[in-house]
C-alpha positions as CSV (number, residue, x, y, z in Angstrom):
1,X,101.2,50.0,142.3
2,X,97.4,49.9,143.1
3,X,94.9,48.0,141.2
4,X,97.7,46.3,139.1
5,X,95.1,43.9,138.2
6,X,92.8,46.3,136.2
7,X,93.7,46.6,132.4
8,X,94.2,49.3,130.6
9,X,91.6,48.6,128.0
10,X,88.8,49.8,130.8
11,X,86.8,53.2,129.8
12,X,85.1,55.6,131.7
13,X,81.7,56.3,131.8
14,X,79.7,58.3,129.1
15,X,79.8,61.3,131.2
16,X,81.8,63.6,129.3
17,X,85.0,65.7,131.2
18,X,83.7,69.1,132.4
19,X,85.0,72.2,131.0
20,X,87.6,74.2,132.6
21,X,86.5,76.9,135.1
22,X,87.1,80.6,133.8
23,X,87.4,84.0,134.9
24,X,88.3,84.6,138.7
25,X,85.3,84.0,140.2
26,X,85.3,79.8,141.6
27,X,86.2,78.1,144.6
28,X,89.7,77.4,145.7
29,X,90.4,74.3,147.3
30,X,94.2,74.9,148.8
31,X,95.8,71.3,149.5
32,X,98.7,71.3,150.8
33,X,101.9,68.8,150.2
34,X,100.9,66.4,152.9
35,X,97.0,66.6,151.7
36,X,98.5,65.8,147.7
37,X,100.5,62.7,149.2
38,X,97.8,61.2,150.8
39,X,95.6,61.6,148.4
40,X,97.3,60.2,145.6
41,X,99.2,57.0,148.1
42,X,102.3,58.7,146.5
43,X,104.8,56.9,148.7
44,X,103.7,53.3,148.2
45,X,103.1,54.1,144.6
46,X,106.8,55.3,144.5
47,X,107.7,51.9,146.2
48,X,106.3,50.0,143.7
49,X,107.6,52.2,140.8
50,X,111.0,52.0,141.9
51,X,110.9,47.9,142.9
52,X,109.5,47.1,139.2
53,X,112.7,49.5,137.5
54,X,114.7,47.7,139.1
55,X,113.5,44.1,138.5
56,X,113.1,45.3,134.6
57,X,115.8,47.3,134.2
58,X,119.0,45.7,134.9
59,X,121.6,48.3,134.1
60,X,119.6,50.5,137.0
61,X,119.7,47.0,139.4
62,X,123.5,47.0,138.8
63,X,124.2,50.3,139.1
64,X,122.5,50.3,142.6
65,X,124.2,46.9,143.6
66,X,128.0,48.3,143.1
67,X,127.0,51.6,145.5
68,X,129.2,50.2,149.1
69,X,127.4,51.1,152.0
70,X,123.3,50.7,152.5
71,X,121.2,54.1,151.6
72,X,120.2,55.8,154.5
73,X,117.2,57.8,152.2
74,X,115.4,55.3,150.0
75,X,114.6,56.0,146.1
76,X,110.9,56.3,146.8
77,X,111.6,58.9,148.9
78,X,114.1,60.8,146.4
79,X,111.4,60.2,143.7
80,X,108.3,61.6,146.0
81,X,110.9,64.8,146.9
82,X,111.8,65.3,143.5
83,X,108.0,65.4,142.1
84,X,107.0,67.6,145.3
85,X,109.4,70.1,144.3
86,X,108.4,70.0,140.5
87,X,104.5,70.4,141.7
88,X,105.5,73.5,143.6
89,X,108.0,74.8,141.6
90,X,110.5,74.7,144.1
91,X,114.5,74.0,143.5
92,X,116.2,71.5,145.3
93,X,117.6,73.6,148.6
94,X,114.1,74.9,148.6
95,X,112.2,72.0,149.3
96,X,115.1,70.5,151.6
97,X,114.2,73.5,153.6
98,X,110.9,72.8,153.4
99,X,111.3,69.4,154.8
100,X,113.5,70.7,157.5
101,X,110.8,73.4,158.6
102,X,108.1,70.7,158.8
103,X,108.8,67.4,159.8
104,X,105.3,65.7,159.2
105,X,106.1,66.2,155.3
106,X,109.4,64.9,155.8
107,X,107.4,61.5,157.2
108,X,105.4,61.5,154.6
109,X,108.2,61.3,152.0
110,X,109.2,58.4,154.0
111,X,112.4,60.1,155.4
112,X,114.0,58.7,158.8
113,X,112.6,60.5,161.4
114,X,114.8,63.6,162.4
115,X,116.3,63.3,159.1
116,X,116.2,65.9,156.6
117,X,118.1,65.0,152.6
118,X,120.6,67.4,151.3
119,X,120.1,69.5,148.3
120,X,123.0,68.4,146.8
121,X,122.8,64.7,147.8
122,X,119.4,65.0,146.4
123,X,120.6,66.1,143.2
124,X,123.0,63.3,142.9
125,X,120.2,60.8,144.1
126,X,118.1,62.0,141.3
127,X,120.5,61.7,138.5
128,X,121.8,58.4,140.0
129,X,117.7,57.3,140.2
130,X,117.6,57.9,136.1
131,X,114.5,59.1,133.9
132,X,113.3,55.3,133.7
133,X,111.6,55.2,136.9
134,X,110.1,58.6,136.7
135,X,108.6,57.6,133.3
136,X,107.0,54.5,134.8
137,X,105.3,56.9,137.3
138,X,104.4,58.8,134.4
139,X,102.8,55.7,132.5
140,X,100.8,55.3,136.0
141,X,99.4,58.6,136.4
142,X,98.3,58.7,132.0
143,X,96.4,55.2,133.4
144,X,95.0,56.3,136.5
145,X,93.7,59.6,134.2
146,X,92.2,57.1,131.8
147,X,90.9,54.8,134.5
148,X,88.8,58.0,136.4
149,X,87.9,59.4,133.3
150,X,89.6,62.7,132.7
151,X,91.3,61.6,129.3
152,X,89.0,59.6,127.1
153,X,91.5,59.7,124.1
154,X,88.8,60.5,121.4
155,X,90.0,63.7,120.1
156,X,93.9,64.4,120.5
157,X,96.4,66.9,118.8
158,X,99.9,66.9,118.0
159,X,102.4,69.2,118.4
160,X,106.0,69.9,119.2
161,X,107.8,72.8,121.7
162,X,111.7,73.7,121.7
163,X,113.5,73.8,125.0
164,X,116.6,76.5,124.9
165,X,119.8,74.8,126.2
166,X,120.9,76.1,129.2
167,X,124.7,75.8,127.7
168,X,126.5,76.0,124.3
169,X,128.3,73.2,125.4
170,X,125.5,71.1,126.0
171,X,126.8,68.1,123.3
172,X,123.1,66.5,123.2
173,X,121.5,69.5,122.3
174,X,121.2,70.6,118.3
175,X,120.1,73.6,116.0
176,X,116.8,73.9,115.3
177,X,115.9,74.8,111.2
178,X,115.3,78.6,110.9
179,X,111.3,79.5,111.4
180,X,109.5,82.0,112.5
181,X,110.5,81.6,116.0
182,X,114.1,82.0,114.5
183,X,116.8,79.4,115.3
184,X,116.9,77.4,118.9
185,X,120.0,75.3,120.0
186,X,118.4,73.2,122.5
187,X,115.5,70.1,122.6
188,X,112.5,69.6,121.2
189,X,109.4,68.1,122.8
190,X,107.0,66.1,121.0
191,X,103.6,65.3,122.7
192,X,100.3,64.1,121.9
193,X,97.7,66.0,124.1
194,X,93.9,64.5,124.6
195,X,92.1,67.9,123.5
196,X,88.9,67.5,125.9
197,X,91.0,67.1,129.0
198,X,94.1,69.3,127.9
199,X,96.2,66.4,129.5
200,X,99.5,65.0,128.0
201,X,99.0,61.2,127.1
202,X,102.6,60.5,125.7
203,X,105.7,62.4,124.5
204,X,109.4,62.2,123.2
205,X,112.6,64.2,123.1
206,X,114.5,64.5,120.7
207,X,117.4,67.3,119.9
208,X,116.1,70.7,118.6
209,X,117.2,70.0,114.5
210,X,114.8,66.7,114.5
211,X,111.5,67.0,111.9
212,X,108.2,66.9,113.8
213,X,106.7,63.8,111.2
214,X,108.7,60.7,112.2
215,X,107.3,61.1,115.8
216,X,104.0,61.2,115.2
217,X,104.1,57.1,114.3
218,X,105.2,55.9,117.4
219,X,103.1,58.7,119.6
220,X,99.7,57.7,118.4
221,X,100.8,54.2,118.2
222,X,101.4,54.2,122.3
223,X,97.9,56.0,122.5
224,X,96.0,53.8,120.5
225,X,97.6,50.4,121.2
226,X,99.5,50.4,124.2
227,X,96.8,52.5,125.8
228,X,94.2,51.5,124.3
229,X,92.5,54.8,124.0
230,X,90.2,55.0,120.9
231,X,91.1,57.5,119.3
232,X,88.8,59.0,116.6
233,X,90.5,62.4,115.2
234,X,94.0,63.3,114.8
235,X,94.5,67.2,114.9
236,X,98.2,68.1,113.6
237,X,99.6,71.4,111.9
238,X,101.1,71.6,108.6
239,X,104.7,70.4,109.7
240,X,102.5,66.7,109.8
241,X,101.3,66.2,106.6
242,X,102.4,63.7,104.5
243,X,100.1,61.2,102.9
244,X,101.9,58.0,104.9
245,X,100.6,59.5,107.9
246,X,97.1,60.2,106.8
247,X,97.2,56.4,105.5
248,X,99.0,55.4,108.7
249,X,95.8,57.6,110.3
250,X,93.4,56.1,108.5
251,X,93.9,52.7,108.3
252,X,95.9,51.6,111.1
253,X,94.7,54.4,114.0
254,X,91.3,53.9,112.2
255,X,90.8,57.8,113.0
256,X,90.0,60.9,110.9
257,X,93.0,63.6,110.3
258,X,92.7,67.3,110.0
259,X,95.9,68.5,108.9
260,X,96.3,70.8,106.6
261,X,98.0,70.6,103.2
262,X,99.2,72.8,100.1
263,X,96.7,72.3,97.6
264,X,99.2,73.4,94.9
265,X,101.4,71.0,95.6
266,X,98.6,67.8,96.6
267,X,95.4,67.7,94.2
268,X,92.3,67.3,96.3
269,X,91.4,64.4,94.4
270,X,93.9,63.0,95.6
271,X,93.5,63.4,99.6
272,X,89.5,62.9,99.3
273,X,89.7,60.8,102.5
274,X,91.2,64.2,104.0
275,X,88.5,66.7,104.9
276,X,90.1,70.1,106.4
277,X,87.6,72.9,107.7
278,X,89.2,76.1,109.6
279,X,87.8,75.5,112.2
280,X,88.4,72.4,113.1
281,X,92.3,73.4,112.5
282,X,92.0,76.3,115.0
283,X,91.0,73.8,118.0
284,X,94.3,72.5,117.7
285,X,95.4,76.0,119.1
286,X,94.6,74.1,122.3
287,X,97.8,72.6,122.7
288,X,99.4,75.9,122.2
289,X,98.5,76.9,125.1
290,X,99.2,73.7,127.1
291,X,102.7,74.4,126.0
292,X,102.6,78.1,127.0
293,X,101.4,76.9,130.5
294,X,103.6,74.1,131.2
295,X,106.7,76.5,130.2
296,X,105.5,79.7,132.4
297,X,103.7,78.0,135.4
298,X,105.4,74.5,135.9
299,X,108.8,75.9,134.4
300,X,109.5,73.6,131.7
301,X,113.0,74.6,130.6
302,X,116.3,73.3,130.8
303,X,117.3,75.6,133.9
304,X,120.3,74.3,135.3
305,X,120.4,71.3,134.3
306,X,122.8,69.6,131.1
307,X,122.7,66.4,129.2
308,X,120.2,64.6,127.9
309,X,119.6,62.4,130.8
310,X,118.5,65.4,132.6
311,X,116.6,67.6,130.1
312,X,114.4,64.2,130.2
313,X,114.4,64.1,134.0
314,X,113.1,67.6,134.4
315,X,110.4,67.2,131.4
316,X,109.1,64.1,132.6
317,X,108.5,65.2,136.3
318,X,107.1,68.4,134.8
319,X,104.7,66.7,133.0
320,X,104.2,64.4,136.2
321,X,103.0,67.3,138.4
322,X,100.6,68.7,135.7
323,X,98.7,65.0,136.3
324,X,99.2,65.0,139.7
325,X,97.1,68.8,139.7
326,X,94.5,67.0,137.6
327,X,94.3,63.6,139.6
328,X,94.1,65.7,142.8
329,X,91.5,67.9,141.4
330,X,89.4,64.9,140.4
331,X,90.0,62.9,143.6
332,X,88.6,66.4,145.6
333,X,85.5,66.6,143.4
334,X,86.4,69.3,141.6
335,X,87.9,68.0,138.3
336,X,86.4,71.4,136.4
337,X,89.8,73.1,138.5
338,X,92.4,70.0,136.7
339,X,94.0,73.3,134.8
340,X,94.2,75.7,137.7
341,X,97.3,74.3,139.8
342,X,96.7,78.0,142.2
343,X,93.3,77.3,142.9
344,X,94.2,73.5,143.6
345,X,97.7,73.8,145.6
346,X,98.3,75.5,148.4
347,X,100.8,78.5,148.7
348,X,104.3,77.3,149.5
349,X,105.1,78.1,152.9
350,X,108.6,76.9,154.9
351,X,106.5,76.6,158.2
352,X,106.4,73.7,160.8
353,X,102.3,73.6,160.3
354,X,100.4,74.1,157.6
355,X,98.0,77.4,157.9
């Protein structure tokens, strides 16, 4: 990785994240795949992603040491192909085709020359690779988002989403509780979005029957102290509350909450550290929508793909590619376009040169 000498405790300037750009009117900027790779330094970054998950993880190290004969397409590579093809939204014989119809990418991804991966040897590679070194490429891109300055950490929002199963027979997946989305046999994703930037910082899976409150601990505990973000309100519906949060909130995160609460059931004298105004509470709406486009643009489903190894796969690249949007838009000087991935990216086109 770059700059593996800088901490994590370093803050961006004062200058505070630029709004979103709305309505149709704007400029585009276009990059293509190629332009995104060298950009970021994906491939080296990849290197170094998938040399330290294998020096820390040594069920991965063995697993690789007992395949027979040497790899003729490296991990990096797989790991660079897999997160092209989550950035576009392409499947897996879509962006081997790709590759094939324009061999500069193909270099790029560190592929042999005249060399093109198969789709299905791709899939394999990526289930073989595991979801441990895609979530240290994950931890990397939250940093590097932190270090430039597009999530500041100071106001953030929980929230969970539910993921349908793409199977009955999928044996990790679970019932969710009835609601007024009705009942979902499938996953449930718990994040903790930074609500200037509209950028995930951390997140969990769990089955679709798990309660929302238990995850919010170790969430704002990875923001606030393996981070190091500081972290000053908490924004949270109602499926939150419980008054060993809002302590845990209080004097631990050392933030303010606003969650809201049944007053019938909690007297306000007792929650007077608590202050709840409705409009506050309606800002949290925010990651709503973050939800609503990570499910209709980036496809975060369980399309498919079964088992709880690869439900995490897919939602970890996914939320991958909606930082590697934002990094991109930053890096072009535009960081007011981090939310609008078709005014950033290019259209995808199978062609030997880019137009």
């Amino acid at each position: 990785m770059k700059d593996t000498s800088s901490s994590l405790v370093w803050h961006a300037p004062i200058e505070s994240v630029p709004p979103p750009r709305r309505g149709r009117a704007g400029r585009y900027l276009s990059l293509n795949a190629l332009q995104v790779i060298e950009l970021l330094g994906l491939l080296p970054l990849a290197a170094s992603v998938v040399a330290f998950s294998l020096l820390s993880h040594r069920r991965l190290a063995k697993r690789t040491a007992r395949m027979g004969r040497p790899k003729t397409y490296s991990d990096a590579s797989v790991l660079i192909i897999a997160l092209i093809g989550r950035v576009w939204k392409l499947s897996y014989p879509e962006v081997c085709l790709w590759l094939a119809t324009w061999p500069a990418l193909a270099t790029a991804c560190g592929l042999p020359s005249g060399q093109v991966i198969h789709s299905a040897h791709l899939s394999r590679r990526v289930r073989a690779l595991g979801a441990y070194p895609i979530w240290l490429l994950y931890l990397y891109l939250v940093w590097r988002a932190i270090r430039v300055g597009l999530v500041r950490g100071r106001d953030v929002v929980l929230d969970s989403t539910l993921l349908t199963a793409w199977t009955r027979l999928d044996l990790s997946a679970a019932w969710s509780y009835p609601s007024s989305k009705g009942r979902v046999f499938g996953y449930k994703v718990h994040t903790l979005l930074d609500r200037h930037a509209r950028l995930p910082i951390f997140f969990l899976l769990s089955s679709a029957n798990r309660n929302d409150l238990p995850f919010a601990y170790p969430l704002l505990w990875a923001g606030r102290f393996l981070l190091r973000l500081p972290i000053h309100v908490v924004r949270a519906d109602g499926a939150y509350w419980g008054l060993r949060l809002v302590r845990f909130i209080v004097t631990v995160i050392k933030a303010h909450p606003i969650i809201p609460f049944n007053r019938k059931k909690q007297p306000l004298r007792s929650v007077r550290h608590l202050v709840w105004y409705r409009l506050s509470y309606s800002i949290r709406s925010i990651i709503e929508r973050f939800f609503a486009v990570a499910k209709r643009y980036y496809r975060l489903d369980t399309s498919y793909v079964e088992g709880w190894d690869a439900v995490l796969i897919r939602t970890t690249l996914t939320y991958c590619a909606i930082l590697v949007v934002a990094l991109v838009a930053e890096q072009s000087g535009a960081p007011d376009l981090r939310l609008s991935p078709s005014r950033v990216l290019a259209h995808y086109l199978p062609v030997e040169e880019p137009i």
